[in-house]
Backbone atoms as SQL, in Angstrom:
CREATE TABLE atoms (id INTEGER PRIMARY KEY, chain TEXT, resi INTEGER, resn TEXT, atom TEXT, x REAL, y REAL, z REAL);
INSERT INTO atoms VALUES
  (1, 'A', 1, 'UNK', 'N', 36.007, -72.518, 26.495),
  (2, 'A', 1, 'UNK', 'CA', 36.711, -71.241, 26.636),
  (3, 'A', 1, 'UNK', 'C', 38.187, -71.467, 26.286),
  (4, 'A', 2, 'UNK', 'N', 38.703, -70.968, 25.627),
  (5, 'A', 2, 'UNK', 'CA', 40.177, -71.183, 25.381),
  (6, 'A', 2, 'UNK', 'C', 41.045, -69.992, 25.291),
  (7, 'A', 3, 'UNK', 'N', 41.994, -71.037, 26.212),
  (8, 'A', 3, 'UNK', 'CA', 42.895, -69.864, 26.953),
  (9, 'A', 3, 'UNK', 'C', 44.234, -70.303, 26.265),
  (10, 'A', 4, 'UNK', 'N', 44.728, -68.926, 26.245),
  (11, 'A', 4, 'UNK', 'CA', 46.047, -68.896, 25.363),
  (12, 'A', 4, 'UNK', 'C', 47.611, -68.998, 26.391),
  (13, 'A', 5, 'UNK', 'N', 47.379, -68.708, 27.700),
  (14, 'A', 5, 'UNK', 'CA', 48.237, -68.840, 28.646),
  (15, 'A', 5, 'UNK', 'C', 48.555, -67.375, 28.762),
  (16, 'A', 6, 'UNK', 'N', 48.288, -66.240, 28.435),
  (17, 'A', 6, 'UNK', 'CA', 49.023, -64.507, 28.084),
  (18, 'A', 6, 'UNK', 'C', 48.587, -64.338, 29.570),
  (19, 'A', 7, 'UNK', 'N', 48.071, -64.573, 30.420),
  (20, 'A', 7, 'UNK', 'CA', 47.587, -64.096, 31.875),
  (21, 'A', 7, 'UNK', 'C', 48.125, -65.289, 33.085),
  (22, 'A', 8, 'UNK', 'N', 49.629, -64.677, 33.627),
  (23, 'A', 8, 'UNK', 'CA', 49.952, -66.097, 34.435),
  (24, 'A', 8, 'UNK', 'C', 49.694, -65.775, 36.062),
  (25, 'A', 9, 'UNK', 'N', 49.363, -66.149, 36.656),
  (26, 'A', 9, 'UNK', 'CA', 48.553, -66.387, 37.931),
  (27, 'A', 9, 'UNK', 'C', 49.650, -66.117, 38.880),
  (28, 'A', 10, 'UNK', 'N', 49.349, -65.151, 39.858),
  (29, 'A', 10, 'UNK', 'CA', 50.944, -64.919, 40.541),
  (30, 'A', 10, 'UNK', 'C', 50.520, -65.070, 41.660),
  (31, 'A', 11, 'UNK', 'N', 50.933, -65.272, 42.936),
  (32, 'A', 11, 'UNK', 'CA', 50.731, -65.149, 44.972),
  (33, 'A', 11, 'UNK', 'C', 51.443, -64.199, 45.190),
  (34, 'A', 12, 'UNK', 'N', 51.072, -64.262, 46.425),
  (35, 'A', 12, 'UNK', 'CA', 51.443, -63.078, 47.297),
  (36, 'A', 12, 'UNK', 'C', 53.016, -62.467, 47.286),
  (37, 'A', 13, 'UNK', 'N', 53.497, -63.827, 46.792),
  (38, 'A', 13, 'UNK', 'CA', 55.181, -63.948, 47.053),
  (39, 'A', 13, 'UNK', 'C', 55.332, -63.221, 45.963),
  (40, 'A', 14, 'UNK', 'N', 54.963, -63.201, 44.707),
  (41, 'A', 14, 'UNK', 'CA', 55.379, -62.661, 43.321),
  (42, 'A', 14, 'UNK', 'C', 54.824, -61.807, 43.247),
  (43, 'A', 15, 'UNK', 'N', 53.973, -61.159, 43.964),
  (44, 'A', 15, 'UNK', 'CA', 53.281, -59.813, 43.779),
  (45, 'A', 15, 'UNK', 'C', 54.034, -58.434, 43.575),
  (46, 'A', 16, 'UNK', 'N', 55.035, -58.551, 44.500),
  (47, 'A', 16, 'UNK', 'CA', 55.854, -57.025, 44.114),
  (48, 'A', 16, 'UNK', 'C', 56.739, -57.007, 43.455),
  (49, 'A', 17, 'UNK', 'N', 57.555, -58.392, 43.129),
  (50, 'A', 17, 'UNK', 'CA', 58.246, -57.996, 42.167),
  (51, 'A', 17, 'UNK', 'C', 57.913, -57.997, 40.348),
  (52, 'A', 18, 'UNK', 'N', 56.928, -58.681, 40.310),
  (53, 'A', 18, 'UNK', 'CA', 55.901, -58.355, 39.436),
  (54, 'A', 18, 'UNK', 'C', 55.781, -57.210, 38.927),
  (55, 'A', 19, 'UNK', 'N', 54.906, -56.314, 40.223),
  (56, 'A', 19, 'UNK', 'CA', 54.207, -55.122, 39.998),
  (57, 'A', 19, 'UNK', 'C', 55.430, -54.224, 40.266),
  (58, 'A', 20, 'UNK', 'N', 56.921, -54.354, 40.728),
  (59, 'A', 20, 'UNK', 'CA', 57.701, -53.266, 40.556),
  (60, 'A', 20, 'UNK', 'C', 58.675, -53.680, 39.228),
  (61, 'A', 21, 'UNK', 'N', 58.855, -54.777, 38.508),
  (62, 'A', 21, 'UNK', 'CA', 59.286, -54.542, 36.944),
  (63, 'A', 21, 'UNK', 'C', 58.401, -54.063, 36.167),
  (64, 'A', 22, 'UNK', 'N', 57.276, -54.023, 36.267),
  (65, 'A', 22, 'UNK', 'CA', 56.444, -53.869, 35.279),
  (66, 'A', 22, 'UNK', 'C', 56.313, -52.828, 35.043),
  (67, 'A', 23, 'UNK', 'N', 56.545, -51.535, 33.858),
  (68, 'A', 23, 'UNK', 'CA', 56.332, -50.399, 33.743),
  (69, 'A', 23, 'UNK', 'C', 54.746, -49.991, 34.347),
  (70, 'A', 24, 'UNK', 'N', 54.002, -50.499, 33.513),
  (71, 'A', 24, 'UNK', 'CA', 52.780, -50.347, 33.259),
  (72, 'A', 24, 'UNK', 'C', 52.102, -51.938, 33.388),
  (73, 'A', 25, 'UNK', 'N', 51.197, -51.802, 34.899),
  (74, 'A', 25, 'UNK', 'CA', 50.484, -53.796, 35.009),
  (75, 'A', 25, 'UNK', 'C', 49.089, -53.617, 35.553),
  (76, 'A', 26, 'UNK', 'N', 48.384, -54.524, 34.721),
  (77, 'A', 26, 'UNK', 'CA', 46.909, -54.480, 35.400),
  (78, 'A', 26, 'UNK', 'C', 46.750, -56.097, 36.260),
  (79, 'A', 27, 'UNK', 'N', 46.422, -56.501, 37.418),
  (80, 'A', 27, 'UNK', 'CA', 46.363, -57.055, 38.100),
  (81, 'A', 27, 'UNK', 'C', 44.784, -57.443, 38.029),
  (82, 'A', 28, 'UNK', 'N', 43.851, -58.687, 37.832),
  (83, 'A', 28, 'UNK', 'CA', 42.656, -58.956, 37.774),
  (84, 'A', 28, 'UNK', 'C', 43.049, -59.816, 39.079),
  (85, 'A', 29, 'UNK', 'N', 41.798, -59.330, 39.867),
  (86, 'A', 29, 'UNK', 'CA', 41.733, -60.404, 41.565),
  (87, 'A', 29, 'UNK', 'C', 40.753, -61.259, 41.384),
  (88, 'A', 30, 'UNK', 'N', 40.392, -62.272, 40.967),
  (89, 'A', 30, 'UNK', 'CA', 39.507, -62.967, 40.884),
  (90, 'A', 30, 'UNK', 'C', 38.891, -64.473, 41.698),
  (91, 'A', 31, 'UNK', 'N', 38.221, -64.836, 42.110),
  (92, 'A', 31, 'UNK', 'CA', 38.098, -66.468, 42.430),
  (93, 'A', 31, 'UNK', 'C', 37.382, -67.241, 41.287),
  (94, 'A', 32, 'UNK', 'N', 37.652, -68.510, 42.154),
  (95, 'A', 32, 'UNK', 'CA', 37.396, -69.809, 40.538),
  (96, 'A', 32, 'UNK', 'C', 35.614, -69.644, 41.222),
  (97, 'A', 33, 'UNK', 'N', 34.949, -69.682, 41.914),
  (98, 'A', 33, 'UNK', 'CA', 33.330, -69.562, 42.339),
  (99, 'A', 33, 'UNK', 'C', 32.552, -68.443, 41.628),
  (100, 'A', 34, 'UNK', 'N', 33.217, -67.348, 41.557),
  (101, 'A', 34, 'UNK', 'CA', 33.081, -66.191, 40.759),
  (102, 'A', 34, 'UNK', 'C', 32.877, -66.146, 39.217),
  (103, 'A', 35, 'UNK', 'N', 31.343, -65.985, 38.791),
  (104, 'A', 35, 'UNK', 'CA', 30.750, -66.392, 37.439),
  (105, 'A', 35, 'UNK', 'C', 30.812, -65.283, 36.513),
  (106, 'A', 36, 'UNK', 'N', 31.448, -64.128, 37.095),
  (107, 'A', 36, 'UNK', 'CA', 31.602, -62.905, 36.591),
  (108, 'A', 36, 'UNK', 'C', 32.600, -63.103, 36.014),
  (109, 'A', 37, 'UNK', 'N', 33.807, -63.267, 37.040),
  (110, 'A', 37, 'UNK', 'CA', 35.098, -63.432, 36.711),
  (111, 'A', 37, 'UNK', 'C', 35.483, -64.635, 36.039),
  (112, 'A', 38, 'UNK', 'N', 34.855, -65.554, 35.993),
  (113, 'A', 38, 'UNK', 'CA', 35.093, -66.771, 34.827),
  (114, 'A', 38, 'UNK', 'C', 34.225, -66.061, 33.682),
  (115, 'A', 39, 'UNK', 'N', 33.479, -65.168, 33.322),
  (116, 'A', 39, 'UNK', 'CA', 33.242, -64.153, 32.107),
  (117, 'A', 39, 'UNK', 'C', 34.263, -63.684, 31.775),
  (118, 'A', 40, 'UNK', 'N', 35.039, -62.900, 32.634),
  (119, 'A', 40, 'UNK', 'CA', 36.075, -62.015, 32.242),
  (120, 'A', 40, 'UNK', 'C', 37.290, -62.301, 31.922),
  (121, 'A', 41, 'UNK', 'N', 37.524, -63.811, 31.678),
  (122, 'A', 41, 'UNK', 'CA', 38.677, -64.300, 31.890),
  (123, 'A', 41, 'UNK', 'C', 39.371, -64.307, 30.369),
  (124, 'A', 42, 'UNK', 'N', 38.626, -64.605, 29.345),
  (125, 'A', 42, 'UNK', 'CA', 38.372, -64.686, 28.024),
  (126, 'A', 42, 'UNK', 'C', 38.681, -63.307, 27.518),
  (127, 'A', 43, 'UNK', 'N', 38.351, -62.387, 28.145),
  (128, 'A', 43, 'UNK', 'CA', 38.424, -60.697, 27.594),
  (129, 'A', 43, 'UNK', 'C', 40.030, -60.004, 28.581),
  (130, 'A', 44, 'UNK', 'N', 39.749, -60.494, 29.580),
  (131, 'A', 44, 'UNK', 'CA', 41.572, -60.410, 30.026),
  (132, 'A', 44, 'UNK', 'C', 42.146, -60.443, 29.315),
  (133, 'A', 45, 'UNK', 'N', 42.404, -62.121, 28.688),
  (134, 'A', 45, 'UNK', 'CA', 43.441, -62.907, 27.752),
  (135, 'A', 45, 'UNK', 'C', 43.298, -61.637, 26.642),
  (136, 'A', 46, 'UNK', 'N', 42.261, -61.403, 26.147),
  (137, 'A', 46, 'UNK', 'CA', 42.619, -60.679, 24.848),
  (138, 'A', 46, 'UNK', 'C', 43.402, -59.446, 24.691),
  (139, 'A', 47, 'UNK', 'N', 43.390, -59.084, 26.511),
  (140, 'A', 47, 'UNK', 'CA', 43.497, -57.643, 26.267),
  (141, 'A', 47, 'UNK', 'C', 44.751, -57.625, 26.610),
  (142, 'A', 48, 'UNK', 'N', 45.504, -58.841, 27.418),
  (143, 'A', 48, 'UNK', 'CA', 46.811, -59.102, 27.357),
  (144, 'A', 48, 'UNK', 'C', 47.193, -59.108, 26.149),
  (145, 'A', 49, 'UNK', 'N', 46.736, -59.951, 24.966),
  (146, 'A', 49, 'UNK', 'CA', 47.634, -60.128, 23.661),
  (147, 'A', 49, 'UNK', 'C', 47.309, -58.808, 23.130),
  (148, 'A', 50, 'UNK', 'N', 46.400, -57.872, 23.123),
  (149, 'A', 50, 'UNK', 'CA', 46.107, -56.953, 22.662),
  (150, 'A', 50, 'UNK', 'C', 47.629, -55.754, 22.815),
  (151, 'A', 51, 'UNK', 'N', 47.341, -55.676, 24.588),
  (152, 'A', 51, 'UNK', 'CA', 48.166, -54.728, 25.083),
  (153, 'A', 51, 'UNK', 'C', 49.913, -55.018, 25.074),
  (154, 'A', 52, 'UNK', 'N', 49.978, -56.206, 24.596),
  (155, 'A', 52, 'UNK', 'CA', 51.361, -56.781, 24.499),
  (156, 'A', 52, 'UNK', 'C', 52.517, -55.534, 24.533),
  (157, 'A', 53, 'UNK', 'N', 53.246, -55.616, 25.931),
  (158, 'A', 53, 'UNK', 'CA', 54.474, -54.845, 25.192),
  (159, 'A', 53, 'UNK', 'C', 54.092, -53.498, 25.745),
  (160, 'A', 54, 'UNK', 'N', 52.802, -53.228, 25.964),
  (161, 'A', 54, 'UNK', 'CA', 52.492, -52.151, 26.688),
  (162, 'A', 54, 'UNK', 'C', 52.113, -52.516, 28.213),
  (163, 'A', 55, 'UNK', 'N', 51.131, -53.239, 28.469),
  (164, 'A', 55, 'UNK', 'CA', 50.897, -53.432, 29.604),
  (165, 'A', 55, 'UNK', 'C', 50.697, -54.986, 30.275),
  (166, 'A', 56, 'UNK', 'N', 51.477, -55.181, 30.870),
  (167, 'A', 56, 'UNK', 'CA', 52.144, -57.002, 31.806),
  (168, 'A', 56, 'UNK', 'C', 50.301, -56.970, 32.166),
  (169, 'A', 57, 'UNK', 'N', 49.869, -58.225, 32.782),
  (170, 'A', 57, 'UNK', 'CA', 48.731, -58.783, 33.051),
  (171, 'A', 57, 'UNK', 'C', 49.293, -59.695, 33.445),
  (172, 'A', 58, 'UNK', 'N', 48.217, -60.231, 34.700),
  (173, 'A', 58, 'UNK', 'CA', 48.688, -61.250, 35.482),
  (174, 'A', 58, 'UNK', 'C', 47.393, -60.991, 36.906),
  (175, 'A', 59, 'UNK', 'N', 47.028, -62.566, 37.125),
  (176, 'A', 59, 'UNK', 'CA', 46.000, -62.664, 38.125),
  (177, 'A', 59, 'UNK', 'C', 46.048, -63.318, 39.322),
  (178, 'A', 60, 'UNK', 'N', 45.568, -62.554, 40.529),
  (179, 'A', 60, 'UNK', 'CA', 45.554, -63.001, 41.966),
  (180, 'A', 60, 'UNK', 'C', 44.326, -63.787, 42.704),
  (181, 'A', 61, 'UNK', 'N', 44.315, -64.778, 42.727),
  (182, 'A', 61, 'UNK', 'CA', 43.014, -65.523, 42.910),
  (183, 'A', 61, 'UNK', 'C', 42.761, -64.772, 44.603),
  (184, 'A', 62, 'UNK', 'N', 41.815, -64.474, 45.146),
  (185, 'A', 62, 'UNK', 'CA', 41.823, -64.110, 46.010),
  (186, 'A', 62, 'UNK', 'C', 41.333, -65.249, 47.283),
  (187, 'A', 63, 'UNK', 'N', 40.870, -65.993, 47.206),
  (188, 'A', 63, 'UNK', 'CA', 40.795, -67.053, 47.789),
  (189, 'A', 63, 'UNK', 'C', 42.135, -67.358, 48.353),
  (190, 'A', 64, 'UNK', 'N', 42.937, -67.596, 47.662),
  (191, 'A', 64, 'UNK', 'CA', 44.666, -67.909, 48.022),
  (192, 'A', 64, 'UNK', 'C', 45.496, -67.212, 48.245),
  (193, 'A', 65, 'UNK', 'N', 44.402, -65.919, 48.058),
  (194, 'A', 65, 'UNK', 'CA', 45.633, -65.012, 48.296),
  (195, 'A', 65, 'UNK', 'C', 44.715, -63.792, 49.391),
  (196, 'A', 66, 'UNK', 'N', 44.004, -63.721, 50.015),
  (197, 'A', 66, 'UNK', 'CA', 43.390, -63.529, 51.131),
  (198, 'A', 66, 'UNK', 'C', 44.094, -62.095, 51.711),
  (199, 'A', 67, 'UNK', 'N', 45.765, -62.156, 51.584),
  (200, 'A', 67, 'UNK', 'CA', 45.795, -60.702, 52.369),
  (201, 'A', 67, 'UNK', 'C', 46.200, -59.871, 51.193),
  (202, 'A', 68, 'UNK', 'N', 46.638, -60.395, 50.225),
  (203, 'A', 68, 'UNK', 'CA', 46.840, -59.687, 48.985),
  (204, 'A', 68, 'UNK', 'C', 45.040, -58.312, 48.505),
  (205, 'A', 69, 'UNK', 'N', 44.411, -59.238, 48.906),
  (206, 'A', 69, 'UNK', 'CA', 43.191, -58.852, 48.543),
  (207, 'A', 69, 'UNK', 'C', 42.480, -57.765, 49.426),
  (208, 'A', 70, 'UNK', 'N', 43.105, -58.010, 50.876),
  (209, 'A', 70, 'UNK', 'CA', 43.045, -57.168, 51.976),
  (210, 'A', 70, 'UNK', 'C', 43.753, -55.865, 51.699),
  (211, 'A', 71, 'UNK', 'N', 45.041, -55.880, 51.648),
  (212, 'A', 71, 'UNK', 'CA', 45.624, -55.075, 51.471),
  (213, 'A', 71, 'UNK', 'C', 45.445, -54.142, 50.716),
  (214, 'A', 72, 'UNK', 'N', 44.599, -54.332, 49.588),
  (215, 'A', 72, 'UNK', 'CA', 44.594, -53.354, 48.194),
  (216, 'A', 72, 'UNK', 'C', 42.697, -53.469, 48.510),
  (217, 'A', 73, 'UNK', 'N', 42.347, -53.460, 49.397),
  (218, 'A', 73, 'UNK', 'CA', 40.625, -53.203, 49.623),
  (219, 'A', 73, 'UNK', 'C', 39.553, -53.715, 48.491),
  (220, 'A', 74, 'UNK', 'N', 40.261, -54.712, 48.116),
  (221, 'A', 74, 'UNK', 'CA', 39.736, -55.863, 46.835),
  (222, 'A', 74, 'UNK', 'C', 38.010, -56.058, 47.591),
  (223, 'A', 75, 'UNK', 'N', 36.855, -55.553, 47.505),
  (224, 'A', 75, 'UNK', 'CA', 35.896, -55.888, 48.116),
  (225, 'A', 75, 'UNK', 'C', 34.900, -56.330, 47.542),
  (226, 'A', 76, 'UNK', 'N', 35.118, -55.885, 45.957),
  (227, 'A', 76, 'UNK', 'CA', 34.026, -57.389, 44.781),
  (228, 'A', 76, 'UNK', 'C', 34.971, -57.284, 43.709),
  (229, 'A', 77, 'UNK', 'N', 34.818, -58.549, 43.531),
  (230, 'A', 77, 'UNK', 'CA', 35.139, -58.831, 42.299),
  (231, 'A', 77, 'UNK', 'C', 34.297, -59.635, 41.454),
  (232, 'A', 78, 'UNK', 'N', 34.823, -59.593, 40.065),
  (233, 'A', 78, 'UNK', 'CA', 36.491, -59.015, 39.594),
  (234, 'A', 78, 'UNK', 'C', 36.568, -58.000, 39.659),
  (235, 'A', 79, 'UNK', 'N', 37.722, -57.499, 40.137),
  (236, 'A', 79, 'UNK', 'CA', 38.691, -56.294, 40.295),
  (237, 'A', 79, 'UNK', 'C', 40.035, -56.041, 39.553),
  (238, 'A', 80, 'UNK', 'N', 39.881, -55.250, 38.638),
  (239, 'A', 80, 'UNK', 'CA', 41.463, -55.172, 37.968),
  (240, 'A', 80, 'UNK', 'C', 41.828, -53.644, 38.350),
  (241, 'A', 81, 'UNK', 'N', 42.925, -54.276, 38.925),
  (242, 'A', 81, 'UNK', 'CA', 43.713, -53.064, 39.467),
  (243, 'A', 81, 'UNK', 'C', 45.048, -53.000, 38.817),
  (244, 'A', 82, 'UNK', 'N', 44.992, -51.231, 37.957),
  (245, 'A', 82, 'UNK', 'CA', 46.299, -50.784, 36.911),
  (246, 'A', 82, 'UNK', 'C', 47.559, -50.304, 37.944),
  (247, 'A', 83, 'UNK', 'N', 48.243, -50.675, 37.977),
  (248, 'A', 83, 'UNK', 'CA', 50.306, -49.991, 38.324),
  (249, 'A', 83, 'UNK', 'C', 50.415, -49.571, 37.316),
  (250, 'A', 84, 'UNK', 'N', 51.082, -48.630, 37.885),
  (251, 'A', 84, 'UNK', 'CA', 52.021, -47.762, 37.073),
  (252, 'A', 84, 'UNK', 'C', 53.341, -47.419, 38.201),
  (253, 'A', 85, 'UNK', 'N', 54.365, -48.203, 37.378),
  (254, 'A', 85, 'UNK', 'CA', 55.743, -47.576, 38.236),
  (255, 'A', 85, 'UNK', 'C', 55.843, -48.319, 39.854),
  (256, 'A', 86, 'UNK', 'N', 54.886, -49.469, 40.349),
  (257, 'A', 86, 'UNK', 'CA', 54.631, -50.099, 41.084),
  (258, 'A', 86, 'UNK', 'C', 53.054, -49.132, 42.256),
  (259, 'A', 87, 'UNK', 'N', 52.838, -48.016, 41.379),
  (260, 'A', 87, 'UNK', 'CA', 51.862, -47.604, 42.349),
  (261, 'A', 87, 'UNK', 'C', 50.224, -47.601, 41.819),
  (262, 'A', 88, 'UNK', 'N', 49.662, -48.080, 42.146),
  (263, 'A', 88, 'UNK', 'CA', 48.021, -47.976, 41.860),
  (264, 'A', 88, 'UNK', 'C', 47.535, -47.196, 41.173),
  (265, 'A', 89, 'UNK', 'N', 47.197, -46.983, 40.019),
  (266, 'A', 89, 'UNK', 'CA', 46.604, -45.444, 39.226),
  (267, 'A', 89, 'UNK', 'C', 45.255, -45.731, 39.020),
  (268, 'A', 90, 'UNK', 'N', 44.586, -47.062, 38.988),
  (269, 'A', 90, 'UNK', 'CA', 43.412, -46.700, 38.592),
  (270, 'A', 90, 'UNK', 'C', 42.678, -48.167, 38.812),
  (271, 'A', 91, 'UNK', 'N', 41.515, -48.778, 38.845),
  (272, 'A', 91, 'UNK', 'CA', 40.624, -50.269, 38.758),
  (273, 'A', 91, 'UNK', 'C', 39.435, -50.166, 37.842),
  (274, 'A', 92, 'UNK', 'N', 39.049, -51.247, 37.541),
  (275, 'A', 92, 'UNK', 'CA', 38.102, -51.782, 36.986),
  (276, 'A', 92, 'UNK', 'C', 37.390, -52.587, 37.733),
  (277, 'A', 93, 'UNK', 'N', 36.370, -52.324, 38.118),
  (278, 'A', 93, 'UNK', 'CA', 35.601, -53.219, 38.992),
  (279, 'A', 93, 'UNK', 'C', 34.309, -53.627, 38.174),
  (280, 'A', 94, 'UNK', 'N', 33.819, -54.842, 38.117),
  (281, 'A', 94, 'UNK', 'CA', 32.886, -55.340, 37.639),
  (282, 'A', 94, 'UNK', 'C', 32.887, -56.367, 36.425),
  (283, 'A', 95, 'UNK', 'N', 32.049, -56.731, 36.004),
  (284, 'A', 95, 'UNK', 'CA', 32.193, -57.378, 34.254),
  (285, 'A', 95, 'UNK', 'C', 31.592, -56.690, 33.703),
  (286, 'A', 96, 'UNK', 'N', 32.786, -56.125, 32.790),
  (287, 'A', 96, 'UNK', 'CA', 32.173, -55.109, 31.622),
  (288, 'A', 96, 'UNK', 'C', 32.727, -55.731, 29.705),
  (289, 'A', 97, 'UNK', 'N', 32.337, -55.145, 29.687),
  (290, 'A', 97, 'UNK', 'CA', 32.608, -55.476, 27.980),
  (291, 'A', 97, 'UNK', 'C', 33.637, -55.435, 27.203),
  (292, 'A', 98, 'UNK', 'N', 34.412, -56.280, 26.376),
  (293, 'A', 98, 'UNK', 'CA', 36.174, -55.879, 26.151),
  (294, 'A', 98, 'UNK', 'C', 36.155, -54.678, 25.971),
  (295, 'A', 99, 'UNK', 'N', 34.982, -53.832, 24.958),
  (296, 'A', 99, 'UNK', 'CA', 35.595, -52.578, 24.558),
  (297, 'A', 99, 'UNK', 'C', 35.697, -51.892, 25.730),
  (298, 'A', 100, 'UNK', 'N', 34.720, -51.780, 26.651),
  (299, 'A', 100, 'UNK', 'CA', 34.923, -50.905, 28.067),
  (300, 'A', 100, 'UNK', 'C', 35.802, -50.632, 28.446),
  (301, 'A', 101, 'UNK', 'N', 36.640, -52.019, 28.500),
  (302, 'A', 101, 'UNK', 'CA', 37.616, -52.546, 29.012),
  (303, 'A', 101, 'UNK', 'C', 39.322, -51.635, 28.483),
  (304, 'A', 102, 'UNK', 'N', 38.957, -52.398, 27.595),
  (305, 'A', 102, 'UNK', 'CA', 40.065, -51.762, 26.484),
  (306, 'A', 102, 'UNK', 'C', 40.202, -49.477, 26.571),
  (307, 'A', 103, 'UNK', 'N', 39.153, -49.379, 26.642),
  (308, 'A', 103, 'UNK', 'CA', 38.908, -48.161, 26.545),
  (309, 'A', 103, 'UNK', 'C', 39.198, -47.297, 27.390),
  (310, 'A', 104, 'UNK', 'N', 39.198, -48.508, 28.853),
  (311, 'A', 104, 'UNK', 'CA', 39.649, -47.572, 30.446),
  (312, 'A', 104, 'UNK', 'C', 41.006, -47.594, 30.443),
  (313, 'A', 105, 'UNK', 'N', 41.603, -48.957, 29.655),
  (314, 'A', 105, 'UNK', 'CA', 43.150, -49.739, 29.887),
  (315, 'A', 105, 'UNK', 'C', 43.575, -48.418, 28.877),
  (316, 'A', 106, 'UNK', 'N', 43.447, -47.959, 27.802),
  (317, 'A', 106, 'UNK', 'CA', 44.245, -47.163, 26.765),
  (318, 'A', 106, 'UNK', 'C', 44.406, -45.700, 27.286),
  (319, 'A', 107, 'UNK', 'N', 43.698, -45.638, 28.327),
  (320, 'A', 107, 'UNK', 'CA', 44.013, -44.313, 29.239),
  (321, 'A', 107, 'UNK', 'C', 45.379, -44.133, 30.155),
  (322, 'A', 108, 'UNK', 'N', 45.804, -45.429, 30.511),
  (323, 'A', 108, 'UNK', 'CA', 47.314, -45.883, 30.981),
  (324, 'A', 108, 'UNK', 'C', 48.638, -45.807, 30.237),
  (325, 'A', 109, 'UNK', 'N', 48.194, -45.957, 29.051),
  (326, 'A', 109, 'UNK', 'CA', 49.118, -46.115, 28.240),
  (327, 'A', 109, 'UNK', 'C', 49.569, -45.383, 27.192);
């Protein structure tokens, strides 16, 4: 699987200021046990280089990040959850297909 680095892994600590520069950010919650989310990891990356410039990406392992995951009612993953303006507009829950993907994300933007 090769990863380009476009998706950098943030905690709890970097979470808001993250998600309050970011015009427009999709947040993927994922764990490393999670066979879905090691699917989706590959179609993230793309949709980061894709969305470049439009929409920040960046991922919360939830394992490590436990109240991060609480807080925002993270209850399967993967979960990608869109900001806008630092407030929640919309998720992606499941492993779906880049275009899916791409197709829910271009509604943000």
């Amino acid at each position: 699987m090769a990863v380009n680095n476009e998706v950098e892994e943030i905690s709890e600590k970097q979470f808001n200021s993250f998600v309050s520069k970011s015009e427009i950010c999709a947040i993927d919650f994922w764990a490393s046990w999670c066979m879905p989310c090691l699917i989706m990891h590959p179609v993230i990356e793309e949709m980061a280089g894709k969305f470049k410039g439009k929409i920040e990406f960046a991922k919360v392992n939830v394992d490590d990040n436990s109240k991060l995951a609480e807080k925002f009612s993270v209850l399967s993953i993967p979960t990608l959850i869109i900001f806008k303006k630092g407030k929640e507009v919309g998720r992606i829950i499941g492993s779906l297909s880049q275009e899916k993907i791409e197709e829910k994300l271009r509604k943000y933007i």
